[in-house]
N, CA, C and O of each residue as an XYZ file, in Angstrom:
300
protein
N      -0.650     14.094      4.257
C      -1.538     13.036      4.743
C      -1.073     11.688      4.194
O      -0.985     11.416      2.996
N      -0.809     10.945      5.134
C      -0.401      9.518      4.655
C      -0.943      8.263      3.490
O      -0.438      7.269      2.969
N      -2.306      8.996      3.449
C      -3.249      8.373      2.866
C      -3.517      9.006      1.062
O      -4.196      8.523      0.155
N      -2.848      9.969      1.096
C      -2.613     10.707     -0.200
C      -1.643     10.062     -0.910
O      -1.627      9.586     -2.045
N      -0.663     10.150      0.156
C       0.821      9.424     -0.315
C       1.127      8.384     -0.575
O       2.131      8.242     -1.273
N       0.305      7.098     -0.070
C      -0.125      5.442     -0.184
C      -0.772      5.809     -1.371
O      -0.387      5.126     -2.320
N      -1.688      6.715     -1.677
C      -2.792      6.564     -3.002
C      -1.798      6.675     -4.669
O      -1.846      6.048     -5.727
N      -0.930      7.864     -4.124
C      -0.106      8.445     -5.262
C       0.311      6.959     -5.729
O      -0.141      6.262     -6.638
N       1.199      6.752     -4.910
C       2.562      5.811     -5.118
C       1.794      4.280     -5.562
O       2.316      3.562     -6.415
N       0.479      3.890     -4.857
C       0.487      2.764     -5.652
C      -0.525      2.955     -7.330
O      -0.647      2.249     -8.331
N      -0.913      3.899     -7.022
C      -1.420      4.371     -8.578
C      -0.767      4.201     -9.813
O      -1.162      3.819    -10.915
N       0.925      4.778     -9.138
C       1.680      4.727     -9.602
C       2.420      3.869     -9.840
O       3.127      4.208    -10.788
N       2.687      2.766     -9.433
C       3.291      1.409     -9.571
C       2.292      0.695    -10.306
O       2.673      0.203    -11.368
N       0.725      0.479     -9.871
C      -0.350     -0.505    -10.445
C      -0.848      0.043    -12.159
O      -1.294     -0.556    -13.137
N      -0.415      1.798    -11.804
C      -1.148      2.071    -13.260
C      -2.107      1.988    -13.481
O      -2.567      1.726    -14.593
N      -2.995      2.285    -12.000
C      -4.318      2.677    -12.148
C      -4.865      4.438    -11.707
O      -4.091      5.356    -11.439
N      -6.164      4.509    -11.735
C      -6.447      6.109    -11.639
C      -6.488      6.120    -10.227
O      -7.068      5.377     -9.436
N      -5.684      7.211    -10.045
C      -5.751      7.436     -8.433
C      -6.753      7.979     -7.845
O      -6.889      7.929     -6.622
N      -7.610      8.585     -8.662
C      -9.332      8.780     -8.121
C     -10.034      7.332     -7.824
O     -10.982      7.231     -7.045
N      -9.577      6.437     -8.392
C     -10.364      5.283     -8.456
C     -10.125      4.442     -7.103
O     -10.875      3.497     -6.857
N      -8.793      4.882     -5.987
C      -8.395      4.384     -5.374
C      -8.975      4.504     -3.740
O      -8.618      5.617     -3.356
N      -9.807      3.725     -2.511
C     -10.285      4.583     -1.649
C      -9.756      3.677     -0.926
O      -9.048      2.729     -1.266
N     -10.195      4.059      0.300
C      -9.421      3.235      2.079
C      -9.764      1.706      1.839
O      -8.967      0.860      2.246
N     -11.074      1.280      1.111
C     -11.441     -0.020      0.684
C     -11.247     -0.582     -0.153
O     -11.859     -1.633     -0.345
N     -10.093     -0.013     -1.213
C      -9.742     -0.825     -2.083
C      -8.998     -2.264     -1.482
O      -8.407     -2.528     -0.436
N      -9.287     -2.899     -2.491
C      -8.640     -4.177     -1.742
C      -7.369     -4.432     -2.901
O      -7.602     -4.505     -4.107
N      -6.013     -4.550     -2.315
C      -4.630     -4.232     -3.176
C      -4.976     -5.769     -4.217
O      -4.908     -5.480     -5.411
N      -5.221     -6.848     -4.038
C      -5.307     -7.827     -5.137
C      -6.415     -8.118     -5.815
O      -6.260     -8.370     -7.010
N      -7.835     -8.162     -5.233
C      -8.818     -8.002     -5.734
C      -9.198     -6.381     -6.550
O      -9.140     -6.155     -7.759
N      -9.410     -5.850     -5.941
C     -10.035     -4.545     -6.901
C      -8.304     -3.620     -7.287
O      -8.589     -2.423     -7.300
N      -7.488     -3.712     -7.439
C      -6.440     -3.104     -7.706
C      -5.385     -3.891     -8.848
O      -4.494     -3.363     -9.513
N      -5.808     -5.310     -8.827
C      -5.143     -5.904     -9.699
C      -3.550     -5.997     -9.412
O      -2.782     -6.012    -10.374
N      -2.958     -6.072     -7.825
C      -1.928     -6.044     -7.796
C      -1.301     -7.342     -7.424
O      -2.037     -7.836     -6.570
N       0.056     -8.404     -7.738
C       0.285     -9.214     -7.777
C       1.350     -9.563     -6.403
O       1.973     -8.643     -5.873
N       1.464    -10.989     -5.917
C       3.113    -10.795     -4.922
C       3.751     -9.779     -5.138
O       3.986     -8.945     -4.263
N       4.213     -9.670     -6.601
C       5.495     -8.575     -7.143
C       5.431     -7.455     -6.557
O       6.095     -6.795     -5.758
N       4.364     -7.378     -7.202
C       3.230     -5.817     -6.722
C       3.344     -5.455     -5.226
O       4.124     -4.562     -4.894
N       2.661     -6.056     -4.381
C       2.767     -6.587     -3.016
C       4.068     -5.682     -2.456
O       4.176     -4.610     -1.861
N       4.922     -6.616     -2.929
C       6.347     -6.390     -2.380
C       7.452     -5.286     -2.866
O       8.368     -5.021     -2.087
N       7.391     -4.711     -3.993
C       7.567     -3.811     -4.138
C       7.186     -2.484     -3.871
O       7.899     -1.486     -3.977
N       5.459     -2.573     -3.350
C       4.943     -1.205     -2.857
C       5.259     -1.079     -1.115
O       5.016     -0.117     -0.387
N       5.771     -2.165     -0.818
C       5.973     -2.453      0.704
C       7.398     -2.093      0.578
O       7.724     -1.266      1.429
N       8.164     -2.383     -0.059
C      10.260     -1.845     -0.353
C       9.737     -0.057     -0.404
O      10.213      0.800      0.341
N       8.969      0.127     -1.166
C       8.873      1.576     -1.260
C       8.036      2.463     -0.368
O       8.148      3.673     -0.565
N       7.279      2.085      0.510
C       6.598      2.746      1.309
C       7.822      2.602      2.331
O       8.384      3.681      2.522
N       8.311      1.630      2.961
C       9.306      1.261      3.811
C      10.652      2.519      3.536
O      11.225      2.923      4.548
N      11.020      2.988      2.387
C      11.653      3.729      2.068
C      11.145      5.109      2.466
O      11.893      5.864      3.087
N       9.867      5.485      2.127
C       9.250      6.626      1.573
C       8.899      7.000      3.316
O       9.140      8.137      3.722
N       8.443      6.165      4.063
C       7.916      6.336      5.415
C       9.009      6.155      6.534
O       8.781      6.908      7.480
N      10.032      5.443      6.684
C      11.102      5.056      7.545
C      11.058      4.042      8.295
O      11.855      3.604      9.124
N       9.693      3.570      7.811
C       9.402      1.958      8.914
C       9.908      0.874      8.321
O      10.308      0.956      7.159
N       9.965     -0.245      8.989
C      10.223     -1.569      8.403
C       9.101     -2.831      8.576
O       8.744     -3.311      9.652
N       8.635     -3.244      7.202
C       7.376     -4.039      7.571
C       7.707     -5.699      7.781
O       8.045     -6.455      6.871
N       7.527     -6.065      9.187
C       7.518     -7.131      8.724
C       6.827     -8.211      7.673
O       5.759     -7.961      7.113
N       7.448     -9.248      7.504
C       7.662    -10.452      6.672
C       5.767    -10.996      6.792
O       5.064    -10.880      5.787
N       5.270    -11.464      7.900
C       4.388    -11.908      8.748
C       3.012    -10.719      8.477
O       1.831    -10.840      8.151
N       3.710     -9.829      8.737
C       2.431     -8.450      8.182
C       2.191     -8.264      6.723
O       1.149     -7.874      6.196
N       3.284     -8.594      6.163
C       2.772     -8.506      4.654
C       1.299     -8.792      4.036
O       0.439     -8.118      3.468
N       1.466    -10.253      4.475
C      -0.046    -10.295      3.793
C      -1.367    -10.410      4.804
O      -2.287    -11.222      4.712
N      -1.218     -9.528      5.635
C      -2.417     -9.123      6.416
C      -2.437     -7.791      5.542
O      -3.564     -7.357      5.779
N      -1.885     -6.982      4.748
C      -1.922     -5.965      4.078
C      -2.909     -6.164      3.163
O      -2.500     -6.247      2.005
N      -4.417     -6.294      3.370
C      -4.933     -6.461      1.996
C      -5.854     -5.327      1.675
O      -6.533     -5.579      0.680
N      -6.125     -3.977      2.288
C      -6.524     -3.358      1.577
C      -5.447     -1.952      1.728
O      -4.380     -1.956      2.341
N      -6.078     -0.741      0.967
C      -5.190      0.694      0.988
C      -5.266      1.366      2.249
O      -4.342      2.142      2.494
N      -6.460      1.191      3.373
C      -6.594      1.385      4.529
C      -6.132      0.347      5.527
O      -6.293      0.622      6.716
N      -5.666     -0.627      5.253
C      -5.010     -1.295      5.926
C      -3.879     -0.738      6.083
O      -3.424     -0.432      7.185
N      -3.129     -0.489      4.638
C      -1.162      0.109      4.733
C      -1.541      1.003      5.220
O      -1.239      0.899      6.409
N      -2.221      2.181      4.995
C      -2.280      3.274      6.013
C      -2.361      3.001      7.190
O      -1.347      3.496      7.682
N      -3.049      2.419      8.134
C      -3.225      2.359      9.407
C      -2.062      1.488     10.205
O      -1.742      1.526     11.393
N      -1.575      0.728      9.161
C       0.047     -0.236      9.444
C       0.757      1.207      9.266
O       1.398      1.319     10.311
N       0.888      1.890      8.812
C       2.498      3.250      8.932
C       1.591      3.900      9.606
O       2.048      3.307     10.583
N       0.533      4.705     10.157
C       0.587      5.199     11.188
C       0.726      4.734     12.482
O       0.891      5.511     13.422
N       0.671      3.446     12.624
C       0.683      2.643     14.323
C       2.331      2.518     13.877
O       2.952      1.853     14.706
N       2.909      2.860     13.097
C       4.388      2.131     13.005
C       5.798      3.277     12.945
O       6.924      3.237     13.440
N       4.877      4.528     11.847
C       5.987      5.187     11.886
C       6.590      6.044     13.405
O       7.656      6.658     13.385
């Protein structure tokens, strides 16, 4: 499930609890994640999924149900 796999990986980059993480987290407000942040979980989902995100979509990315629903309309 795509939405497992978005949860793991930015848990894992932010270093937060991945229970703590739901479709409404919001990646800069409640996740504490930065540009850096941002852009590195976007290099690695882009890897991990086979899509390519644009530049322009980036920061319409603002919650964990957002990236999910961007790689399923994409992959």
């Amino acid at each position: 499930m795509i939405f497992d796999t978005v949860k793991s990986m930015i848990a894992k980059q932010l270093k937060v609890d991945e229970a703590s993480i739901t479709r409404e987290s919001r990646l800069i407000e409640d996740l504490k994640a930065d540009s850096a942040n941002v852009m590195v979980m976007v290099m690695d989902l882009e890897d991990q999924f086979g899509i390519m995100v644009e530049d322009d979509q980036i920061m319409k990315l603002r919650t964990v149900g957002d990236v999910v629903d961007y790689i399923e309309k994409n992959q």
